[in-house]
KOLKOL-50339 format. One record per residue (C-alpha): residue number from 1; residue in three letters; chain; x, y, z. Coordinates in Angstrom, 3 decimals. Example, Ala and Ser with C-alpha at 12.3 -4.5 7.8 and 13.67 -1.06 7.14 Angstrom:
2
PT:1:ALA:A:12.300:-4.500:7.800
PT:2:SER:A:13.670:-1.060:7.140
***
This chain:
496
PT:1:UNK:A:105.300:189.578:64.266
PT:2:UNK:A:108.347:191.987:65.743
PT:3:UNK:A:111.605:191.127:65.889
PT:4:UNK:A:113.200:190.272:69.492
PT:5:UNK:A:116.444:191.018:70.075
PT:6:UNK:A:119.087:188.900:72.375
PT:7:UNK:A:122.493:189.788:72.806
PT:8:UNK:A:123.617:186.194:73.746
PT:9:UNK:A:120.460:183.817:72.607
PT:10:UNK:A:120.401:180.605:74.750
PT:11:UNK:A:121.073:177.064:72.997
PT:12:UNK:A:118.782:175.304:71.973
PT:13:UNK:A:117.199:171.703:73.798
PT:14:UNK:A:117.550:168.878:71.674
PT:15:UNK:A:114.021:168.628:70.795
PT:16:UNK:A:114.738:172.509:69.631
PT:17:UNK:A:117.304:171.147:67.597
PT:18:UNK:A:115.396:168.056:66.347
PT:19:UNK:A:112.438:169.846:64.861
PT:20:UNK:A:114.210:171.469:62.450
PT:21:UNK:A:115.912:168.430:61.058
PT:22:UNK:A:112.956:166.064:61.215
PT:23:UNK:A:110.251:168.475:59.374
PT:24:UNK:A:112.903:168.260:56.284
PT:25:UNK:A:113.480:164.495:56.504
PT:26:UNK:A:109.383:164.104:56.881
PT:27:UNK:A:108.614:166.721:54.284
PT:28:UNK:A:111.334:165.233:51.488
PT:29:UNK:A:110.240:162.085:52.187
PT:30:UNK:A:106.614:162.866:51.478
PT:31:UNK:A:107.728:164.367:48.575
PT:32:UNK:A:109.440:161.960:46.890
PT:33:UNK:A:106.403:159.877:48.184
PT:34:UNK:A:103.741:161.673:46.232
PT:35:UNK:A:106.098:162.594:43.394
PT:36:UNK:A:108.478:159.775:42.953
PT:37:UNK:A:111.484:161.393:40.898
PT:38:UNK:A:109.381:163.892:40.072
PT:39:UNK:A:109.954:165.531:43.664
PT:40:UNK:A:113.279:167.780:42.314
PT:41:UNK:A:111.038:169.439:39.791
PT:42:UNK:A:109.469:171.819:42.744
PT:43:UNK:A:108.640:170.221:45.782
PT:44:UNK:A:111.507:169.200:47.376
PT:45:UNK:A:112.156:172.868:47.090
PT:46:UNK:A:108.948:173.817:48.520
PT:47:UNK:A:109.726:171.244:51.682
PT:48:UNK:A:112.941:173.055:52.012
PT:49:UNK:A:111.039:176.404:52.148
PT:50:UNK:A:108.870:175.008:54.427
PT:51:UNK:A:111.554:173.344:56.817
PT:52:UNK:A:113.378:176.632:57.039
PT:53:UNK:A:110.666:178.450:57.921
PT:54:UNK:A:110.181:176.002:60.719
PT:55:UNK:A:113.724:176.967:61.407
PT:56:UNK:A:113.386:180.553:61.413
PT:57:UNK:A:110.351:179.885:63.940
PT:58:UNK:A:112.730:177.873:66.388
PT:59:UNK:A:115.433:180.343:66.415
PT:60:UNK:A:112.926:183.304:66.475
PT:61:UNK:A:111.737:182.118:69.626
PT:62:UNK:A:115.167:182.016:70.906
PT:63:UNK:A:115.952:184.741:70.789
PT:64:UNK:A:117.817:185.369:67.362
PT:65:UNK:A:116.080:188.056:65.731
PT:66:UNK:A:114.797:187.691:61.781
PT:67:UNK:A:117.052:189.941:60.724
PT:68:UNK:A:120.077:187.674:61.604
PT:69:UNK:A:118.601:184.993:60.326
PT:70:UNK:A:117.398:186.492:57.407
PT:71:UNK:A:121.533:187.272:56.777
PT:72:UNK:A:122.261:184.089:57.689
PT:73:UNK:A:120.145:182.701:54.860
PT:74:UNK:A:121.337:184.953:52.118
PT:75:UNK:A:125.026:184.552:53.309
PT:76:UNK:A:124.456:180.522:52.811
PT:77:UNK:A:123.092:180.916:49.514
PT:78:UNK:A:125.984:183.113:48.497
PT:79:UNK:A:128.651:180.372:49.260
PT:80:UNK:A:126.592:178.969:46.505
PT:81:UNK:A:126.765:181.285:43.251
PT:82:UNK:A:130.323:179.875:42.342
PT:83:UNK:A:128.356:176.570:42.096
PT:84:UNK:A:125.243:177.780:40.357
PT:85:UNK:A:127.784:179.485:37.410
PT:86:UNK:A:129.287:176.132:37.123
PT:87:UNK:A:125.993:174.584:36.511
PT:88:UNK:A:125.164:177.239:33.892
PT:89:UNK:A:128.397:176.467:32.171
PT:90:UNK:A:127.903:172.998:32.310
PT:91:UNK:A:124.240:173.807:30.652
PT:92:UNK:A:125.815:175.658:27.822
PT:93:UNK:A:128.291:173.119:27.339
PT:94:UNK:A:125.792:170.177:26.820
PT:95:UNK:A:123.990:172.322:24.704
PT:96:UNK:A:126.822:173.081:22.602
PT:97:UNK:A:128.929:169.852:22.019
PT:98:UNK:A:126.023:167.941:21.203
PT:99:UNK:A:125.330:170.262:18.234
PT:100:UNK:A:129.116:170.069:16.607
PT:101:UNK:A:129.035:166.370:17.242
PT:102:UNK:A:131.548:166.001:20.158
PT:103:UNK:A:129.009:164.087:21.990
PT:104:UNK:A:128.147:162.048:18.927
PT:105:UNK:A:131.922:161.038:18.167
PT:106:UNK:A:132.528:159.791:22.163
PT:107:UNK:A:129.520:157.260:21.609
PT:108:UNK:A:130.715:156.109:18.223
PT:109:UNK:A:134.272:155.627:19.094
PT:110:UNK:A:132.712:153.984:22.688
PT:111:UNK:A:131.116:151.920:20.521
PT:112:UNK:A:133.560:150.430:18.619
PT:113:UNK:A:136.001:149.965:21.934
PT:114:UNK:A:133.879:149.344:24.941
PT:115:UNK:A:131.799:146.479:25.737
PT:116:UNK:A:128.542:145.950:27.703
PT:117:UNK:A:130.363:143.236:30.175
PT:118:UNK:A:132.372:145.812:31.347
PT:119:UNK:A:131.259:149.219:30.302
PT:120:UNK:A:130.534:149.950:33.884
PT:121:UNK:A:133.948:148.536:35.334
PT:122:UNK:A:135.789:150.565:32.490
PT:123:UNK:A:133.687:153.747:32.975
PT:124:UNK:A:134.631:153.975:36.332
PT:125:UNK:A:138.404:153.310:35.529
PT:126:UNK:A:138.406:156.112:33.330
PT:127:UNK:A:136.756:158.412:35.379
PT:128:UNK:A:138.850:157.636:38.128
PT:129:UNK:A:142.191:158.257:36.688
PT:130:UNK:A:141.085:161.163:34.836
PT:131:UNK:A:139.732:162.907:37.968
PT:132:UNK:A:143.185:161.736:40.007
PT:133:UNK:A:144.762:163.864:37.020
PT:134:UNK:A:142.596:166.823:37.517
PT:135:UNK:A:141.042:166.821:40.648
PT:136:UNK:A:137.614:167.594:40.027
PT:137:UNK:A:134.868:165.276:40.119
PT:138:UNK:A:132.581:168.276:38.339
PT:139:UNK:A:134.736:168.576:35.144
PT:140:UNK:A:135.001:164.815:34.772
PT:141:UNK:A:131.062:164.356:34.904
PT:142:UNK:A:130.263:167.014:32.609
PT:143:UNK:A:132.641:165.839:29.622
PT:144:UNK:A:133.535:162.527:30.003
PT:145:UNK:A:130.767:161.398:32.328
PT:146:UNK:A:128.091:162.534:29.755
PT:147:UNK:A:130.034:160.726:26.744
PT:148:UNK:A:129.730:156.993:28.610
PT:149:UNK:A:126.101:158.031:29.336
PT:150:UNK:A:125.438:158.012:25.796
PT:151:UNK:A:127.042:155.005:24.977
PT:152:UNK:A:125.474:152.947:28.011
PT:153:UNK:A:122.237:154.617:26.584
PT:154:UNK:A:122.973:152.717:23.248
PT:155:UNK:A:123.787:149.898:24.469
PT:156:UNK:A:120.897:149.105:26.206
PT:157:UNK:A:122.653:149.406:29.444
PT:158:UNK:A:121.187:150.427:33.090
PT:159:UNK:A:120.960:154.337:33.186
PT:160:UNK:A:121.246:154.402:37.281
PT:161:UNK:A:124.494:152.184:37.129
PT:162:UNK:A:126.419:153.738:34.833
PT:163:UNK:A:125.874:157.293:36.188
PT:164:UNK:A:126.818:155.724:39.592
PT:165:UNK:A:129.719:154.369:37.806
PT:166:UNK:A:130.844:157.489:36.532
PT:167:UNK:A:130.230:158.975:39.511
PT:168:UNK:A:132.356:156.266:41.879
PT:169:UNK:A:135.117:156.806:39.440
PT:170:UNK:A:134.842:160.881:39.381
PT:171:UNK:A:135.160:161.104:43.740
PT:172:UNK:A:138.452:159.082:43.339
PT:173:UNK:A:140.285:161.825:42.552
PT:174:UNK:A:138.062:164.300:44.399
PT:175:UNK:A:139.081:162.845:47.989
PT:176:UNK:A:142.339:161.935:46.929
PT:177:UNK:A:144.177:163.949:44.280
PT:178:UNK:A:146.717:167.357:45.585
PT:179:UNK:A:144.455:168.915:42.536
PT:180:UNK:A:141.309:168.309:44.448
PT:181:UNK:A:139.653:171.608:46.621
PT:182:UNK:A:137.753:169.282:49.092
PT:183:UNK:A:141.537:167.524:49.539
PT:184:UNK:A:143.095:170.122:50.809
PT:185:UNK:A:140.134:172.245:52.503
PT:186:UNK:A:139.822:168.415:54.283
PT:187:UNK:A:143.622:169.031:55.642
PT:188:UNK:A:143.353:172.690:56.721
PT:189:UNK:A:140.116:171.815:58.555
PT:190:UNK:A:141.870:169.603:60.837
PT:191:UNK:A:145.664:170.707:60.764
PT:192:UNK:A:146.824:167.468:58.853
PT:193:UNK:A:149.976:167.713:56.348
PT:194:UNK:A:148.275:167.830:52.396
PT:195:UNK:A:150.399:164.642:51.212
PT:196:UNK:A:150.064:163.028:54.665
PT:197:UNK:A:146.811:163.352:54.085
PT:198:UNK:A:146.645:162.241:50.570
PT:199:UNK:A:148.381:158.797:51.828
PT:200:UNK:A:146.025:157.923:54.314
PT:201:UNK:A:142.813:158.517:52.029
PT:202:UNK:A:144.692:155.890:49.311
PT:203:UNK:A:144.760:153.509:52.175
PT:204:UNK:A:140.905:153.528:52.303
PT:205:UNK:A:140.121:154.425:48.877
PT:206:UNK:A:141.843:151.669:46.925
PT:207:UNK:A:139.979:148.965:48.758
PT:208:UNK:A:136.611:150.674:48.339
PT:209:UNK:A:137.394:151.433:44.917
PT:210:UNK:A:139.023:147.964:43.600
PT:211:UNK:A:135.628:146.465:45.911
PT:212:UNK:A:133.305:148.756:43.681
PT:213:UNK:A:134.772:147.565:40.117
PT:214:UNK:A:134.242:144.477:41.280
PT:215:UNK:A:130.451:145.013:42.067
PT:216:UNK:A:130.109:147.208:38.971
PT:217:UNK:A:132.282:144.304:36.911
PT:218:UNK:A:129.568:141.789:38.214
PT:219:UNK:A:126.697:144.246:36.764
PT:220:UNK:A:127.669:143.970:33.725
PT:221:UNK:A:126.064:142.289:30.780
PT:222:UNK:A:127.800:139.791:29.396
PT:223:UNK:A:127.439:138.867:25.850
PT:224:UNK:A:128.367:140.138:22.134
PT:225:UNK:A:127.196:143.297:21.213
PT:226:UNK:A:126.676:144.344:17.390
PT:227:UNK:A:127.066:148.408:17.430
PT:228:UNK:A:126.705:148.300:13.303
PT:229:UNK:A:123.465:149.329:13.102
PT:230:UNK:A:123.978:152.147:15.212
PT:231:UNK:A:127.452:152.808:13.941
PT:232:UNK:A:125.857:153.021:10.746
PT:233:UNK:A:122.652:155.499:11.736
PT:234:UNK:A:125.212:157.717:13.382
PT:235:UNK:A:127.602:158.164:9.862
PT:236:UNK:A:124.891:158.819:8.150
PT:237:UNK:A:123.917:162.363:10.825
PT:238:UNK:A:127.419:163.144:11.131
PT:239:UNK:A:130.916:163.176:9.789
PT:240:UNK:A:132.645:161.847:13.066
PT:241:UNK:A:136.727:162.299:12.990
PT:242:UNK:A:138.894:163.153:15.731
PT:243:UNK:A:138.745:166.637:15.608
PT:244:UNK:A:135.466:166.458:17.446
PT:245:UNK:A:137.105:165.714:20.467
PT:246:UNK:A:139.168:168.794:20.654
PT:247:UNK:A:136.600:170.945:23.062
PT:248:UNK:A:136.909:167.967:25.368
PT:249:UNK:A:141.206:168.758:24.322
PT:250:UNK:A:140.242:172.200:25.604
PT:251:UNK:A:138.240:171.421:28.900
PT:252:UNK:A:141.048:169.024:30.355
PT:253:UNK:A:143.920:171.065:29.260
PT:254:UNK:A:142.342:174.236:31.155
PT:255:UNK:A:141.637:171.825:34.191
PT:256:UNK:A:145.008:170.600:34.460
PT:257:UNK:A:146.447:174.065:34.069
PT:258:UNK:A:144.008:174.701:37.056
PT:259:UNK:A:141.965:177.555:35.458
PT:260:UNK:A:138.651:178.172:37.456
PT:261:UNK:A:135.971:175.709:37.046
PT:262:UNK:A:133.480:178.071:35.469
PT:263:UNK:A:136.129:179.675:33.127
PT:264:UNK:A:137.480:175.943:32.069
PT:265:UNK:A:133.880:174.488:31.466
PT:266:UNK:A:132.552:177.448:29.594
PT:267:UNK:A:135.410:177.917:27.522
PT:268:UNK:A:134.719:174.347:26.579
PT:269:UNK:A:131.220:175.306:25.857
PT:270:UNK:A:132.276:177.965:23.565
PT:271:UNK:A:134.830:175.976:21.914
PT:272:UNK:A:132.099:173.960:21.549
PT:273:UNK:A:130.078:176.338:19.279
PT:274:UNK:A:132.849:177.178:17.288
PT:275:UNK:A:133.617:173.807:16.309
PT:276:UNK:A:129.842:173.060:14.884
PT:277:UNK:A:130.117:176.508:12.778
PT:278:UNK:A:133.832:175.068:11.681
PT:279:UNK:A:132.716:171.201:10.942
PT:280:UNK:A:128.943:171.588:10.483
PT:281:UNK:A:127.751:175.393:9.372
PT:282:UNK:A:124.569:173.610:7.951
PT:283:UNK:A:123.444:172.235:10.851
PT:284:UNK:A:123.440:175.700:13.104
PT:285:UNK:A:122.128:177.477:10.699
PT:286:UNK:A:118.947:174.962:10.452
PT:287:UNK:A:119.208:175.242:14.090
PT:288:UNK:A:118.444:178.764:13.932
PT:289:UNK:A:115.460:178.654:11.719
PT:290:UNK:A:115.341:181.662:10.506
PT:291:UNK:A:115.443:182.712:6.828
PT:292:UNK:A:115.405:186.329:7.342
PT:293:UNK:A:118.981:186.149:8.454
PT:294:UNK:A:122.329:186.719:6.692
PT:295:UNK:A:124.462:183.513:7.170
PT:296:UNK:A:126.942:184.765:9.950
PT:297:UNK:A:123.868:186.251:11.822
PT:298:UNK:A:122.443:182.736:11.218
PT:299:UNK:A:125.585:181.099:12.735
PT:300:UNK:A:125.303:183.285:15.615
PT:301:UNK:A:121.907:182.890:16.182
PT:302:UNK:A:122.172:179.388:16.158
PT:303:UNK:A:125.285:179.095:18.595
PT:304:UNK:A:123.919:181.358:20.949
PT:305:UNK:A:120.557:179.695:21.442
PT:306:UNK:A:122.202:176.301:21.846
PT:307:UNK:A:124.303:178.081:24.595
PT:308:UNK:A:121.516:179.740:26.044
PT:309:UNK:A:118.322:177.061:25.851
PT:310:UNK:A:120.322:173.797:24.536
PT:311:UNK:A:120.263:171.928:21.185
PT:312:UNK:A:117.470:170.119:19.794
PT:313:UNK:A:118.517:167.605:17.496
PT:314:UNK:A:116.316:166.658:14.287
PT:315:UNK:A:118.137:164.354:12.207
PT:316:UNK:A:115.249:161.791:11.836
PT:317:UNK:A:116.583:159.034:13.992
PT:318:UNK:A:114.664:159.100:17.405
PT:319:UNK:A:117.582:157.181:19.227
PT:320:UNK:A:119.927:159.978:18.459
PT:321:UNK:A:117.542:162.693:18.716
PT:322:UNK:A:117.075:161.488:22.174
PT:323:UNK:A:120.141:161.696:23.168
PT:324:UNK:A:121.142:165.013:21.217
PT:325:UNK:A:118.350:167.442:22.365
PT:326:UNK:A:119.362:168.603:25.369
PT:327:UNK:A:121.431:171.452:27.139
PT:328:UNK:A:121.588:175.158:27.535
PT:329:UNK:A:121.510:177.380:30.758
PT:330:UNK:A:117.994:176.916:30.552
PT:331:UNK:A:118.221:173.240:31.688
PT:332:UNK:A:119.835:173.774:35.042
PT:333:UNK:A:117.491:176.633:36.572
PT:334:UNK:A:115.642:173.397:38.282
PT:335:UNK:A:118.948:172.510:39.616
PT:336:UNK:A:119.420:175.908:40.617
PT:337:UNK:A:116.370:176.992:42.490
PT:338:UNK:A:117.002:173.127:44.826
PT:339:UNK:A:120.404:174.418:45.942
PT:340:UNK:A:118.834:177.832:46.515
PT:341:UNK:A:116.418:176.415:48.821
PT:342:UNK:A:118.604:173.779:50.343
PT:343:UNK:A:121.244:176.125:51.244
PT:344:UNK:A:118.895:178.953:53.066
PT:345:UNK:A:117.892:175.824:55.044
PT:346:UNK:A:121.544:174.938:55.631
PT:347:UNK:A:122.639:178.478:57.042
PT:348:UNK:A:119.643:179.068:59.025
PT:349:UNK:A:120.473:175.828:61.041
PT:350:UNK:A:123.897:176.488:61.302
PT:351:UNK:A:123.282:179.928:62.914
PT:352:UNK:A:121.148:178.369:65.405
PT:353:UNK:A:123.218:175.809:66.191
PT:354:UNK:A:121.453:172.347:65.377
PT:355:UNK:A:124.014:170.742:64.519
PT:356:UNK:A:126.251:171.942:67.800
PT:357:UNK:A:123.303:170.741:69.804
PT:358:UNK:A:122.980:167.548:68.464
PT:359:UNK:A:126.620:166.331:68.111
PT:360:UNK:A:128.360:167.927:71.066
PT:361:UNK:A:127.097:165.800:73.952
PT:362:UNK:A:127.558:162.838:71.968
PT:363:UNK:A:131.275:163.729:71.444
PT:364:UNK:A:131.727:164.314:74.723
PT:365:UNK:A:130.377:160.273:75.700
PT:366:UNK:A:132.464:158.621:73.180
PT:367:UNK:A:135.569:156.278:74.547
PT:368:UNK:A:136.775:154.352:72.114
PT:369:UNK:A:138.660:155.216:68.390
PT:370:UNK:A:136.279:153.193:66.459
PT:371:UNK:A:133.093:155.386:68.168
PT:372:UNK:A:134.664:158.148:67.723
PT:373:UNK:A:135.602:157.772:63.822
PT:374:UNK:A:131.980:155.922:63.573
PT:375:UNK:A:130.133:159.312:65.183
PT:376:UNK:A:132.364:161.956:62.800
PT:377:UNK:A:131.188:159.819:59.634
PT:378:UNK:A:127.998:159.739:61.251
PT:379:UNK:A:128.122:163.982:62.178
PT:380:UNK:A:129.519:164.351:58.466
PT:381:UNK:A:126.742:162.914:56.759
PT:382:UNK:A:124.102:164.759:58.886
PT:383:UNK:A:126.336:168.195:58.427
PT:384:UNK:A:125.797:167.196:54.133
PT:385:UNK:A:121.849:166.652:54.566
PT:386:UNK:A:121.339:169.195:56.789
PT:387:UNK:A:123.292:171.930:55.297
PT:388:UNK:A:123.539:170.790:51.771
PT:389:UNK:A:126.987:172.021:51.155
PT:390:UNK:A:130.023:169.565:51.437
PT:391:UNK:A:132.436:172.487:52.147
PT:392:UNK:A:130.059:173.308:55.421
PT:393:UNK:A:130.322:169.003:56.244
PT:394:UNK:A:134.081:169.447:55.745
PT:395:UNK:A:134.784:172.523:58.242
PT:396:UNK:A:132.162:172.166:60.538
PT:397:UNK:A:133.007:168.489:61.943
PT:398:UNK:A:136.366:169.377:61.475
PT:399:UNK:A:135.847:171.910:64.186
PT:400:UNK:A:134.049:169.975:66.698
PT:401:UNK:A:135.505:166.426:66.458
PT:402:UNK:A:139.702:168.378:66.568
PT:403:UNK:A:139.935:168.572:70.200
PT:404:UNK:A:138.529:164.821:70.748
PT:405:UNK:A:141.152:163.545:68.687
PT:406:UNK:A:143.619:165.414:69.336
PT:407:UNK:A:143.230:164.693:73.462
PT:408:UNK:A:143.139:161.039:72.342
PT:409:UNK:A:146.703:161.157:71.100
PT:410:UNK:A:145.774:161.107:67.212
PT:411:UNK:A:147.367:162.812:64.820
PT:412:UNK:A:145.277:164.861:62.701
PT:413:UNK:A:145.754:162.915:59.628
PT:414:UNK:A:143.248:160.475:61.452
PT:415:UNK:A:140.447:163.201:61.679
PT:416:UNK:A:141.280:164.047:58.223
PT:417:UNK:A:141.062:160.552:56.319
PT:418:UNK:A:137.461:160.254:58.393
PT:419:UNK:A:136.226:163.261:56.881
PT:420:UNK:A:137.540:163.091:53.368
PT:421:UNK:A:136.260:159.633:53.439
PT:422:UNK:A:132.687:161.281:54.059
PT:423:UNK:A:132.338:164.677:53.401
PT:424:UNK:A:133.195:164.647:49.559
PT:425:UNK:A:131.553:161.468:48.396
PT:426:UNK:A:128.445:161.142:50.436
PT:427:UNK:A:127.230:164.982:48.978
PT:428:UNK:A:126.400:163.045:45.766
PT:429:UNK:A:124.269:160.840:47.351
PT:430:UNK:A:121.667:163.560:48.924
PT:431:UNK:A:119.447:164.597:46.203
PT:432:UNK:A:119.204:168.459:47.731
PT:433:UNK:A:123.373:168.576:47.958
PT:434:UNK:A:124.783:170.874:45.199
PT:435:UNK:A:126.664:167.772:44.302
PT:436:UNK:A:123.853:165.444:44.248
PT:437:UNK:A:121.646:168.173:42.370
PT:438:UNK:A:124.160:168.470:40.316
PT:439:UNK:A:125.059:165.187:39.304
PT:440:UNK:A:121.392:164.202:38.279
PT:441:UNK:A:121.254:166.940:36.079
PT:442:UNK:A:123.985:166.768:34.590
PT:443:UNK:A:123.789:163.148:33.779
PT:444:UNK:A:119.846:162.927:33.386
PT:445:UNK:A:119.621:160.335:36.607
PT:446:UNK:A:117.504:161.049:39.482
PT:447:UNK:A:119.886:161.196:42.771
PT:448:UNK:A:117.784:158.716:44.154
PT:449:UNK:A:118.041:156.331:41.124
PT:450:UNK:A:121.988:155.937:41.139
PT:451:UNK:A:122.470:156.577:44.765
PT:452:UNK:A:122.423:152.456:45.874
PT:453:UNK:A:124.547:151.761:42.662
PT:454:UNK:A:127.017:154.406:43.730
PT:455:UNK:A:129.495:151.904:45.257
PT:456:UNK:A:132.372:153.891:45.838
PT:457:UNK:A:130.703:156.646:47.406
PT:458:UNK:A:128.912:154.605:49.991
PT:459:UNK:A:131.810:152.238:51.039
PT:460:UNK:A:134.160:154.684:51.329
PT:461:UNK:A:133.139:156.227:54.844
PT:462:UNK:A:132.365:152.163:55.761
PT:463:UNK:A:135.677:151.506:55.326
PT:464:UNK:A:136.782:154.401:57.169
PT:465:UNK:A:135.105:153.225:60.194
PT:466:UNK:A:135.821:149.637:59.649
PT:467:UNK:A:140.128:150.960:59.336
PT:468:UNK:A:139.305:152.465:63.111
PT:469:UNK:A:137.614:149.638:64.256
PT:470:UNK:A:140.250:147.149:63.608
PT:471:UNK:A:143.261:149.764:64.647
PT:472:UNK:A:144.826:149.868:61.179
PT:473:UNK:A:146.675:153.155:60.591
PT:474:UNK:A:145.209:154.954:63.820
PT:475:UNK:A:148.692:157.374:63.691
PT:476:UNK:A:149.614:158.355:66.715
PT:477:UNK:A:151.323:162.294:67.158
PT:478:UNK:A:154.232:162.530:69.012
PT:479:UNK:A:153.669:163.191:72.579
PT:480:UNK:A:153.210:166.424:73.626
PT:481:UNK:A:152.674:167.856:69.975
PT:482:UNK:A:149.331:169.267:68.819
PT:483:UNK:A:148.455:170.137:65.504
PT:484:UNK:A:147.187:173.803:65.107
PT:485:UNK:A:143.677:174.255:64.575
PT:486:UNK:A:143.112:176.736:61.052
PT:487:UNK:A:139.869:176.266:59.801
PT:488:UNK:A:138.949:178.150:56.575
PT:489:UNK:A:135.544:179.822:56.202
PT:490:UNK:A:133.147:177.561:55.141
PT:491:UNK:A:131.550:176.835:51.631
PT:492:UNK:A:132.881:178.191:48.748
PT:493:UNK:A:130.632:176.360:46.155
PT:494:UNK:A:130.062:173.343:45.173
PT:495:UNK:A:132.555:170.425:44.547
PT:496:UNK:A:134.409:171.664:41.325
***
């Protein structure tokens, strides 16, 4: 097969556009058919091969020749490695803090405070006003987040609700804190003032969110719960105190000083190796296994491999060894290889212009407010499983829905809200999304488990629509002003 070469290739029909698009929806599906959870293991990644190939063959007969598309492909992937170091971080970290005990000493102090009724009400409080603080969704998940899994886990509780719990709370601040990157790339996309901006997404977000405690406050399971046994089993592995928590000190201090997500999360990892040779010397160097060694190679050894292929905990109970082997950077090359795959899908599309086809001629039909707010959410959520990168589903829409608003009189806030509203929390929800990829992993929950649990997430863009349905806050710009259109380059990673 030769390359062709075009200067200008034509568009694409729509059934050009729609082939594309439905070989990954029919291929993911059968995989998670065949598979069941099992599908993120390999062959949703092989579907996502498979689709872009597909891809490559549409635009190929175009016009476009492999070459471009071939650069197209690596160029999408590469808006990923900021993502894929986070993940590796986050790996190392796991690995890490469950060996010095930090994880241990968030379930037995979770223990003693929280209760089943409402561990899924509170976990999503906490989450929430941590990631407000903060601003990333990604940091919250990976320290806190993995805490209240453990304690859910002993307690019996749903694993699916309280990740989506965690996650409802963590996406608060993601769409709506001046910390947040999806905040403001969600303002520059469309030309809306930052704190304007930030207003308008509390008017939506409180209602979803206080309508999601409420859901995850009915979920709960209510009762008396006696943690002594397990209180007990975990004293007698570890010497919990407070100092445990200080990595988790050293991760949220870093965040809120607004050091770079990799730096702040691997820091933490580190810190977390240096507090298990500090508190626990014993246990790394029986971690290490290996007799030949002098006690500070030992020590090493042992930090390093917990860093590098994640802990694997053998204190004799199986509850706690369950919930203690895990981590390293090791752990997350699954993770890693999906986003691979699902972004080389994502930027071939985009350079043949899929999307373009199959959203401009609907724009271009739509009369009311409420159809047009419906068909952005609508756009933004295809833009996420299509391209697999909620920066892309951020800029992208933001491009071709600014004129229609702007010719209807709306300020750009109202684009804005629409697309924070979508853009950011729906990503978690798609199971080949970094975010979504990232989320199961991190929390041990297949994307499709927590997904219809994930309360937040799903009614936020609802209640978008249902805000321009009913009129409520549709701002109107001051005649005869337009907002200037600066979008940024799309994707920078993943939601950090």
């Amino acid at each position: 097969m030769q390359d062709r070469t075009a200067e200008t290739p034509p568009a694409l029909s729509v059934t050009e556009a729609l082939v594309p698009v439905a070989s990954l929806v029919i291929l993911v599906g059968l995989s998670f058919y065949l598979f069941g959870e099992g599908g993120a293991d390999g062959p949703n990644q092989i579907a996502l091969v498979v689709a872009s190939l597909v891809a490559v063959f549409i635009g190929w007969r175009r016009g476009y020749t492999l070459d471009a598309l071939r650069e197209a492909a690596v160029a999408s992937v590469g808006t990923g490695v900021g993502a894929m170091f986070i993940l590796f971080a986050v790996g190392s970290l796991v690995g890490t803090w469950a060996m010095s005990g930090t994880l241990m000493a968030m379930v037995y102090y979770g223990l003693q405070i929280l209760s089943p009724h409402y561990l899924y009400m509170t976990s999503a409080i906490i989450c929430g006003l941590v990631s407000l603080c903060i601003g990333s969704s990604w940091t919250v998940v990976s320290t806190i987040g993995i805490g209240l899994m453990g304690i859910a886990i002993n307690m019996d509780l749903d694993p699916a609700i309280t990740a989506a719990a965690i996650i409802s709370g963590a996406y608060l601040g993601d769409k709506s804190s001046p910390l947040s990157d999806s905040t403001n790339l969600a303002a520059v996309a469309t030309g809306a003032n930052l704190y304007e901006h930030i207003v308008e997404t509390l008017w939506t977000s409180m209602p979803a969110f206080l309508l999601a405690l409420g859901f995850f406050w009915f979920l709960g399971e209510p009762g008396d719960f006696d943690a002594s046994e397990k209180i007990a089993s975990i004293h007698s592995s570890f010497n919990i105190t407070p100092i445990l928590f200080l990595p988790l000190v050293v991760v949220l201090a870093l965040a809120i000083l607004k050091f770079p997500p990799f730096t702040t999360i691997f820091t933490g990892a580190i810190a977390g190796g240096i507090l298990a040779v500090w508190v626990s010397p014993e246990r790394v160097i029986a971690f290490a296994s290996d007799a030949d060694l002098s006690e500070t190679l030992a020590l090493l050894k042992g930090v390093w491999q917990a860093l590098a292929s994640g802990y694997q905990s053998s204190t004799g109970d199986a509850g706690i060894d369950q919930l203690l082997t895990r981590g390293g950077m090791a752990s997350m090359l699954g993770t890693i290889w999906l986003i691979i795959t699902a972004l080389a899908f994502g930027g071939v599309v985009e350079k043949i212009g899929v999307l373009e086809c199959l959203i401009a001629p609907l724009v271009r039909k739509i009369k009311s407010i409420g159809a047009l707010v419906a068909s952005l959410v609508g756009a933004t959520i295809t833009t996420n499983v299509v391209t697999a990168d909620q920066y892309i589903a951020i800029v992208l829409p933001g491009r071709m829905f600014k004129n229609a608003f702007s010719d209807r009189g709306y300020k750009p806030v109202v684009q804005s809200r629409a697309i924070g509203d979508t853009a950011t929390v729906t990503s978690a929800l798609i199971p080949w999304n970094s975010c979504g990829a990232f989320m199961a992993a991190t929390l041990g929950v297949a994307t499709v488990s927590y997904a219809p649990f994930a309360f937040f997430n799903i009614l936020s863009p609802l209640m978008t629509i249902l805000f321009a349905f009913m009129g409520w806050r549709m701002l109107r710009a001051p005649q005869g002003q337009d907002a200037p259109l600066a979008p940024p380059a799309p994707g920078t990673g993943a939601n950090n």
